[in-house]
N, C-alpha and C positions, 0 to 999 in steps of 0.2 A: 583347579585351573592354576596354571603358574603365574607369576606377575609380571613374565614377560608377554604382554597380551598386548604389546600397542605396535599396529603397521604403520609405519613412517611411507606414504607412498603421494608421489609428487601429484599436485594439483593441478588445472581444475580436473575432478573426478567425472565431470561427464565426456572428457576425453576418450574415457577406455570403452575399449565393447562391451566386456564384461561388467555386471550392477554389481560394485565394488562395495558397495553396502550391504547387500545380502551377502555377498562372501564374506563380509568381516563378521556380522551377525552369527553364519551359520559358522565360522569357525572363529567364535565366541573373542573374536579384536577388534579392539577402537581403533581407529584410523584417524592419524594425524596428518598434516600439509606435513610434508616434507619439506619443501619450498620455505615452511613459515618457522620449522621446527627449530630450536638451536644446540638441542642434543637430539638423541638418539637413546635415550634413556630407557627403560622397560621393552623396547625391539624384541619386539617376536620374532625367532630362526625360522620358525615354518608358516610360509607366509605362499595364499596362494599366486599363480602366476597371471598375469593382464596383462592385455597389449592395448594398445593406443587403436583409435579406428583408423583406416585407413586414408579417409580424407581428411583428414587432421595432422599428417603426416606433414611435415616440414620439407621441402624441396631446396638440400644444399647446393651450392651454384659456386663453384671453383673455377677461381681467375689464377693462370698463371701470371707469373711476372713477367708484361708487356702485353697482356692478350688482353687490353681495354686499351683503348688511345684516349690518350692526355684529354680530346675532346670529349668522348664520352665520361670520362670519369668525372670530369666537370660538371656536364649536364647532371649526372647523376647525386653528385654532391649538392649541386642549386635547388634540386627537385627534393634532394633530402631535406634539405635545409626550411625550405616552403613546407614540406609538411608538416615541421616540426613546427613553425609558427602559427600553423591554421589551428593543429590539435591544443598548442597550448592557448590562442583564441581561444576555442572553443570550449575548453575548460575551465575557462573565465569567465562565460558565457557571453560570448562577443564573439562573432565568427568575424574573422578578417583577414580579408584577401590579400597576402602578400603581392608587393608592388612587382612592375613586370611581366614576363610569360612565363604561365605554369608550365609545367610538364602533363602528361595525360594522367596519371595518377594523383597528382595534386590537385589537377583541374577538377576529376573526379570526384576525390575528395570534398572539396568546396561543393560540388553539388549535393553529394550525401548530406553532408551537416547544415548546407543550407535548408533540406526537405524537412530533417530530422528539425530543426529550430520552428519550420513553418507548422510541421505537424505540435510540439508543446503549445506555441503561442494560440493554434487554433482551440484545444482544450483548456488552454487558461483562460480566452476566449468564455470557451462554453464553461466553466466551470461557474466563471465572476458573473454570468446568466444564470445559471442556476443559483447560485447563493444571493441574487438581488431578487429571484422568483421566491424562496425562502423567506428574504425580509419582508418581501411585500404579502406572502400566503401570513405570515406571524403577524403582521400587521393588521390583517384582514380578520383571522383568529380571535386579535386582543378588541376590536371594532365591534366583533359577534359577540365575544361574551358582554361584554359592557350591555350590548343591545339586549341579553338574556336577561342581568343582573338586572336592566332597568323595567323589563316585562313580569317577574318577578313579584314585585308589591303589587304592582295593580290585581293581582290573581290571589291576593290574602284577604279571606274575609276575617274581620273580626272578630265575630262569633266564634266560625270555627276556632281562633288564637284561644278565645277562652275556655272553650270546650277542652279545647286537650290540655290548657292550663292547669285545668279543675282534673283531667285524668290522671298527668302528670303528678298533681301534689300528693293524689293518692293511691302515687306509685300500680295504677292501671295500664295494662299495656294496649292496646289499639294498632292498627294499620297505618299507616303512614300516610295512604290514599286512602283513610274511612270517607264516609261522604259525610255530608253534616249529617243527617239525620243519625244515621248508625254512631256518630259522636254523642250526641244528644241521647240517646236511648244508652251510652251504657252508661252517663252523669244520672239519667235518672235512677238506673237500677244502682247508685251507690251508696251504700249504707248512708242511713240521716245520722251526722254526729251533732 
């Protein structure tokens, strides 16, 4: 394999129609952003061919000189201007409606990211519920064992303690759950020292 094995091919890669990762795969190239690259370094000659999908296709829009009146180019400037204020709101996290009248794509705008904020705040919502159902299940948790831990002695007899005490020293092995008697019967069979 050569070491010119790297496809320079502009991003994002789910643009193209073609799975531009199986192609690089099967013809054995790494694919780098183009976009992010700042050389061209190791470029592989034989690179195979990809097209963009079609509705991801950009639609250029050519104004000759005069063919937008003063009025519209305004609007269109105000309405840039507001969106550019709302995105960078909204990248602050703070949506805020530029003062004024929107245009219909601004206006729009403001409704998306207003939805998009009410749909996070509804799952931070449900989330800070479920993480307070968590403290309160851990709490409930540490409440039981306690209640287990204190149910525990009551259920230790004695006897038994000594019994397996006396198996214990003499390195006997037993059940964990023998009952008493079956304790008691193998202290008896232990050799008299």
């Amino acid at each position: 394999m050569s070491k010119n094995n790297i496809w320079y091919l502009a991003g994002p890669f789910h643009q193209y129609q073609e799975d531009v990762k199986a192609l690089a795969k099967e013809h054995g190239l790494v694919i780098i952003d183009a976009n992010a690259a700042e050389s061209r370094k190791g470029e592989a000659k034989d690179v195979p061919e990809v097209s963009i999908r079609p509705e991801l296709r950009q639609v250029a829009v050519l104004v000759e000189a005069g063919g937008l009146s003063d009025d519209v180019l305004d609007r269109l400037t105000v309405e840039l201007a507001s969106i550019g204020v709302i995105v960078e709101s909204f990248a602050e996290q703070r949506l805020t409606k530029p003062e004024g009248e929107l245009g219909e794509t601004a206006s729009r705008l403001v409704e998306v990211l207003a939805a998009v904020n009410a749909g996070v705040a509804s799952l931070q919502r449900e989330r800070d519920g479920e993480a307070a159902k968590v403290v309160a299940l851990e709490g409930e948790k540490a409440e039981l064992l306690k209640q287990l831990e204190a149910l525990k002695p009551s259920n230790v007899d004695p006897e038994v303690e000594a019994l397996k005490a006396r198996l214990d020293a003499a390195s006997v092995t037993y059940r964990a759950n023998a009952s008493k008697e079956a304790l008691q019967k193998a202290v008896d069979d232990l050799p008299k020292a």
